[in-house]
C-alpha positions in Angstrom: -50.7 9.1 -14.7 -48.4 8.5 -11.5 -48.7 11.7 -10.1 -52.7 11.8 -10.8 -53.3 8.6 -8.9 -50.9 9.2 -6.0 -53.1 12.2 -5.4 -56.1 10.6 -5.5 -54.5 8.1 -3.1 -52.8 10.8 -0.9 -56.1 12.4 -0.1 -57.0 8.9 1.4 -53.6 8.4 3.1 -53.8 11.7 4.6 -57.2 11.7 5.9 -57.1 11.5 10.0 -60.8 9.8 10.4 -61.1 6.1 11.1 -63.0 4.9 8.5 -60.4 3.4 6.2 -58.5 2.3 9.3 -58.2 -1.1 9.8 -56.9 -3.6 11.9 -55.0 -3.3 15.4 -56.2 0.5 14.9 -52.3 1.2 13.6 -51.6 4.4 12.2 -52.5 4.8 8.2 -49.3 3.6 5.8 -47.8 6.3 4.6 -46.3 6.4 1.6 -44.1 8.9 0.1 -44.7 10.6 -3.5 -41.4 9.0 -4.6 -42.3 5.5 -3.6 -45.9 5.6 -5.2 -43.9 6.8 -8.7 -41.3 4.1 -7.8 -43.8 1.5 -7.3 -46.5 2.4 -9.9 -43.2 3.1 -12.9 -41.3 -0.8 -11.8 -44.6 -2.7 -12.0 -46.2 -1.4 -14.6 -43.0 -2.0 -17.0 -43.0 -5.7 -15.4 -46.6 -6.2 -16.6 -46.3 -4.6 -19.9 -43.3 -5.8 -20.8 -44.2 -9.2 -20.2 -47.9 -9.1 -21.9 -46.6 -6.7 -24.9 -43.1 -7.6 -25.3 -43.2 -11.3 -24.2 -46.8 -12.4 -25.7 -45.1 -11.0 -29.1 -42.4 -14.0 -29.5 -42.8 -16.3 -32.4 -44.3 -19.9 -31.7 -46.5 -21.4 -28.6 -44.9 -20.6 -25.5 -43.5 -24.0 -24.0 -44.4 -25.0 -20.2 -40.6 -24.9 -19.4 -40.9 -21.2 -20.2 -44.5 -20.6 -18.7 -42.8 -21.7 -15.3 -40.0 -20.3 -14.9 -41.4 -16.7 -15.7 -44.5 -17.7 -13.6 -42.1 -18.2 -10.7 -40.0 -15.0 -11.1 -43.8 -13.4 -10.9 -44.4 -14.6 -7.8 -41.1 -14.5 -6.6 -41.4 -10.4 -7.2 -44.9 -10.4 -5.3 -43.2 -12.0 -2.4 -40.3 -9.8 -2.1 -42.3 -6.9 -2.1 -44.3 -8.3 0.5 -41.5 -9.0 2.7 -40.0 -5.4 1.8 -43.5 -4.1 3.1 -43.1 -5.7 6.1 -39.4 -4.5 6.5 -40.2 -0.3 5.6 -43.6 -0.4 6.8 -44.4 -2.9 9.7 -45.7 -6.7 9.7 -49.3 -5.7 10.1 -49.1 -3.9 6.2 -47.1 -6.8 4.7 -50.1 -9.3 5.9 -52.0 -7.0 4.4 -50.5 -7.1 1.4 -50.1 -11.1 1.5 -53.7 -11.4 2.1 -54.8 -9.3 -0.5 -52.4 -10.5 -3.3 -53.6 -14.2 -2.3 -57.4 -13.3 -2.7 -56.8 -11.2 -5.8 -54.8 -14.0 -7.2 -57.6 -16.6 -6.5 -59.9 -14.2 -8.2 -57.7 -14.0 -10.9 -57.5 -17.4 -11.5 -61.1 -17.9 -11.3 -61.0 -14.8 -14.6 -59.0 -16.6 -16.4 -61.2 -20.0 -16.2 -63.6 -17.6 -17.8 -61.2 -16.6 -20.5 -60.9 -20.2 -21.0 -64.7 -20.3 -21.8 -64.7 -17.5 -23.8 -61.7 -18.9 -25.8 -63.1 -22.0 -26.7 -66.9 -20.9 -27.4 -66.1 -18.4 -30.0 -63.3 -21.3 -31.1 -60.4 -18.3 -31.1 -57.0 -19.9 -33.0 -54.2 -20.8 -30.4 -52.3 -18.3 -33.0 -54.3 -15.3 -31.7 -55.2 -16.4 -28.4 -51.7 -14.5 -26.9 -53.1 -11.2 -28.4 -56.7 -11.7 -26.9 -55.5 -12.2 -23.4 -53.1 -9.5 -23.9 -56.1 -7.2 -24.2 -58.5 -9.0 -21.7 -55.3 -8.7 -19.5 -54.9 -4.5 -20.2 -58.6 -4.1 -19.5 -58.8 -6.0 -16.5 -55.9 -3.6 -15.2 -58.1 -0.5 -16.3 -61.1 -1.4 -14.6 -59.3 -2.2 -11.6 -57.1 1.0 -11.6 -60.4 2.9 -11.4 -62.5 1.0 -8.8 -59.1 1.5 -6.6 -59.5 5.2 -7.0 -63.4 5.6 -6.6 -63.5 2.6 -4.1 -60.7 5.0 -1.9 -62.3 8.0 -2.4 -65.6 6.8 -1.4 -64.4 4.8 2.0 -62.2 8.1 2.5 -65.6 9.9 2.9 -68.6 7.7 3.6 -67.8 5.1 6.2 -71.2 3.5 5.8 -69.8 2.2 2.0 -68.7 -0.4 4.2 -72.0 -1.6 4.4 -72.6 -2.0 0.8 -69.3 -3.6 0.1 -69.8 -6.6 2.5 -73.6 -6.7 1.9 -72.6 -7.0 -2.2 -69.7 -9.6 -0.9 -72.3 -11.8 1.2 -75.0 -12.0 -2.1 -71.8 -12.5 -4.2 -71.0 -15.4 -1.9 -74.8 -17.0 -1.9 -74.6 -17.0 -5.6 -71.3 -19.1 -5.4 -72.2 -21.3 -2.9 -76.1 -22.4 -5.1 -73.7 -23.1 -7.6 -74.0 -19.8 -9.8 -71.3 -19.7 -12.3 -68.9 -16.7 -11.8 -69.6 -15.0 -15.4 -69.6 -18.2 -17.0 -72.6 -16.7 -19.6 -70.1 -16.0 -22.9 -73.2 -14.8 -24.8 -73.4 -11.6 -22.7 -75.9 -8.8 -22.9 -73.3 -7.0 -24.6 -72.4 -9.6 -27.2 -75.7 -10.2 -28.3 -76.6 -6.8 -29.2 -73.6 -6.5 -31.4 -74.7 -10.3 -33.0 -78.2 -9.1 -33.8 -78.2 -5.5 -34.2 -74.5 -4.8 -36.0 -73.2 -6.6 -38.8 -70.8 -9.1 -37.5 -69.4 -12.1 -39.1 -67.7 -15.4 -38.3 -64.5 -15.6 -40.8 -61.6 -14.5 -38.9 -59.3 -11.8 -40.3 -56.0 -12.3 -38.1 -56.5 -9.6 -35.4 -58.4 -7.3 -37.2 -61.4 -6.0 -35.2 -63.3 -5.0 -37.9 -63.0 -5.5 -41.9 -64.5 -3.8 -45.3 -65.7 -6.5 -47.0 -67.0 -4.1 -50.2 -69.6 -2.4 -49.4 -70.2 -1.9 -45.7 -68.0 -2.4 -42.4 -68.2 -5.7 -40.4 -67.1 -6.8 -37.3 -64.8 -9.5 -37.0 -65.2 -12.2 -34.1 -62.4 -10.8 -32.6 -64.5 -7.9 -31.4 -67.0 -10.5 -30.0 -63.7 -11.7 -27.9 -62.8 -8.1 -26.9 -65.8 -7.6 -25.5 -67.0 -10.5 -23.6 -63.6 -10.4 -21.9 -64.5 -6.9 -21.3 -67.7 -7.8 -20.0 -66.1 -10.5 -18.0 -63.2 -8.3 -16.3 -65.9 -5.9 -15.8 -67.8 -8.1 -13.3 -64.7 -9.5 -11.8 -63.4 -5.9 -11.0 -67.0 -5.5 -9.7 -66.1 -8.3 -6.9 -62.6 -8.1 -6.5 -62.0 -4.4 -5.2 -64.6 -4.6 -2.2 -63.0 -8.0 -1.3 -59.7 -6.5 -0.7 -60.7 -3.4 0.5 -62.2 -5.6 3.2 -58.5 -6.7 4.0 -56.9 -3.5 3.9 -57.8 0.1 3.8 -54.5 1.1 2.3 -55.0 2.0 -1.3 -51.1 1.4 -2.0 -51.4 -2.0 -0.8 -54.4 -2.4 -3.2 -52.7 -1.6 -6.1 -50.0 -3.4 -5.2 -51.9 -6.6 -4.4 -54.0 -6.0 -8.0 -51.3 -5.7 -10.2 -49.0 -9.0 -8.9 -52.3 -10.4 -9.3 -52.1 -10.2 -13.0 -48.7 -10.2 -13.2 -48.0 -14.1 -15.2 -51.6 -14.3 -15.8 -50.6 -15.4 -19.4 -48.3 -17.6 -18.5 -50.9 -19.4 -16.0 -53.3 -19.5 -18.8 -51.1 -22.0 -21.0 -49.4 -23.6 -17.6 -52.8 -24.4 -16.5 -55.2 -24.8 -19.6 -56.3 -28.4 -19.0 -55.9 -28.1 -15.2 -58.5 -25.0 -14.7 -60.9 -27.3 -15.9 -60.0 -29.4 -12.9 -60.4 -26.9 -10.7 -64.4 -27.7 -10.0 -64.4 -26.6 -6.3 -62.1 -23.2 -7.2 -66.0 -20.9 -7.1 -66.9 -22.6 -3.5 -63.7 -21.8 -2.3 -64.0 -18.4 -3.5 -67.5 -18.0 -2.2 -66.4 -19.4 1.6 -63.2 -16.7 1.3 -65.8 -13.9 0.4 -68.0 -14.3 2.4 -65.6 -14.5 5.3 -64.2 -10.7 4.0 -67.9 -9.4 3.4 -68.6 -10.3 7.1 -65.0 -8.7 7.9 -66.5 -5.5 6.4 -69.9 -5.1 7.9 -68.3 -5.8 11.4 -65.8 -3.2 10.4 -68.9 -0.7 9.5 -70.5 -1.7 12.4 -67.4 -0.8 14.6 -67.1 2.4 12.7 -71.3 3.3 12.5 -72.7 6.7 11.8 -76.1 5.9 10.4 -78.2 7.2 12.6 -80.9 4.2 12.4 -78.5 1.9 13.7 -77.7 2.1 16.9 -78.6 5.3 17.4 -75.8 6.5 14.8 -73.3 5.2 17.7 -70.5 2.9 16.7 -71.0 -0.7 18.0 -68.7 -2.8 19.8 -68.0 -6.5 17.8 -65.1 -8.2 17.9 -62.6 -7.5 15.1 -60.9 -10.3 12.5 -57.3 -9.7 12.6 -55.6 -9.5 9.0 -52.8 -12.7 10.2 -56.5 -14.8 10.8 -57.9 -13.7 7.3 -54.5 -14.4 6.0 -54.7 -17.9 7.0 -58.5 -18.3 6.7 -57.6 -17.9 2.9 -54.8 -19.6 2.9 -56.6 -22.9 4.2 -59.6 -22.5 2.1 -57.8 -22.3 -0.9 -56.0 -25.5 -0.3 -58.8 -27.4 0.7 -61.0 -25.9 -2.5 -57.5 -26.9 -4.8 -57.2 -31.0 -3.2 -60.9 -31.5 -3.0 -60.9 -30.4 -6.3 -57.9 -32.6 -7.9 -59.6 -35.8 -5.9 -62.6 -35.3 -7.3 -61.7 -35.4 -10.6 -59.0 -37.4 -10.0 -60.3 -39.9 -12.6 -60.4 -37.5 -15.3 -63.7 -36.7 -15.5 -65.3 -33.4 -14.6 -67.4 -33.4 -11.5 -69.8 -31.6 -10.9 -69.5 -30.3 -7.3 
């Protein structure tokens, strides 16, 4: 699995055309074959350890706990952003930082969702562990393989640019008129399997499906399974275009994905009352990308070949440096987290 992605990546890595070079036109990153193994082997036993191994002890996990493995999770992402910056340069460790940022905003905003989904198909706190453990494992699927298709399509069309910010910009609009960011539970998906298959509302532990004599049944743990499917689905959908828009470095991608889900778990019982504080989180996440879509189509702009714009020429615009995006993100998240906590400051709700 290493080795197969690395290649995938290395094909991007290697390329000497512009289009998946980014700001301050510095040279690609390269990254060896060892350090791609290195990288892919350490975080992906972090991640599994702590969502298999961890999510397995006996009784509710305690906020004490929750925050002091939240913190070492964090504390990780920033070391490897600050080794990043020592190996590779300063441009590639902003990078990083503002990826991991806006991947871990999204993240949060995925795990309100899960929060939803929880509580409409009334899941036991007992088996809640296991179903993020699996909403957790398919988020990382689905993200692993819009990194690989979203690098091997900017590797050879520059104008996916164009689709990336112009799907980042509607994304955005549907934020900002106060669309809900997969907030419909009773998905496409989930209602076909309620009226078409035979599925049933006792729970069976963490049993997907059950015999129950005569025939097969689903159990609503399958209903779970897949709306947080559904749901990590449409977030993959939105998050890989936002950071390809900060970076064209598919190692940094990665990176930035995967100490974005790194403590997810942990934030879900840290946070479970505050996320529902968090009223202002979508805006904020519809200013940040929209700010990234119009990142990208400057970026295709600057690197044109369609031949109906400008003559297939590339166009001169100016060009968002990543330390600006960084703090662009950094200060809308902030002011999306205290407007937020003031609003509802009374306990109640608010509808922004």
């Amino acid at each position: 699995m290493p080795r197969a992605f690395a290649a995938v990546v290395a094909t991007v890595e290697e390329t000497s055309g512009v289009a998946v070079q980014f700001s301050d036109r510095r040279p690609l990153l390269f990254v060896s074959e060892l350090e791609w193994v290195v990288t892919l082997g350490a975080t992906m036993a972090v991640l599994l350890f702590d969502v298999a191994v961890m999510a397995r002890r006996s009784g509710e996990p305690t906020m004490r706990r929750c925050a002091i493995a939240l913190s070492a999770y964090v504390g990780l992402a920033v070391c490897f952003g600050i080794w990043t910056g020592y190996r590779h340069g300063q441009q590639f460790a902003l990078q990083f930082f503002a990826g991991w940022l806006t991947e871990y905003s999204l993240s949060i905003d995925n795990l309100f969702i899960f929060v939803i989904i929880m509580t409409s198909f009334d899941v036991p706190k007992i088996y809640q562990r296991q179903a993020l453990f699996v909403g957790i494992v398919i988020a990382l699927i689905f993200r692993g393989v819009f990194i690989a298709l979203g690098a091997a399509a900017i590797q050879r069309f520059s104008w996916v640019f164009y689709l990336f910010g112009a799907f980042l910009v509607f994304t955005a609009i549907r934020l900002a008129r106060g669309a809900k960011h997969g907030a419909n539970v009773e998905n496409a998906t989930v209602r076909f399997a309620r009226r078409h298959l035979n599925a049933i509302d006792t729970w069976h532990g963490l049993k997907l499906y059950v015999n129950d004599g005569s025939r097969w049944s689903m159990t609503p743990m399958l209903l779970v399974v897949v709306a947080l499917g559904v749901a990590d689905l449409i977030f993959a959908l939105d998050s890989i275009p936002a950071i390809f828009g900060l970076t064209g470095e598919a190692y940094l991608v990665f990176a930035a994905n995967v100490f974005a889900l790194m403590g997810l778990r942990q934030l879900y019982f840290l946070l479970a009352n505050l996320l529902q504080r968090l009223v202002f989180l979508s805006k904020g996440l519809g200013v940040i990308l929209l700010f990234i879509g119009i990142k990208l189509m400057l970026h295709a702009l600057r690197e044109n070949t369609l031949p109906f714009v400008n003559g297939g020429k590339h166009v001169d615009v100016p060009e968002i440096p990543t330390l600006l995006s960084l703090a662009v993100i950094v200060v809308t998240l902030a002011v999306a987290a205290a407007a937020s906590l003031y609003a509802t400051r009374d306990g109640d709700r608010a509808e922004p």
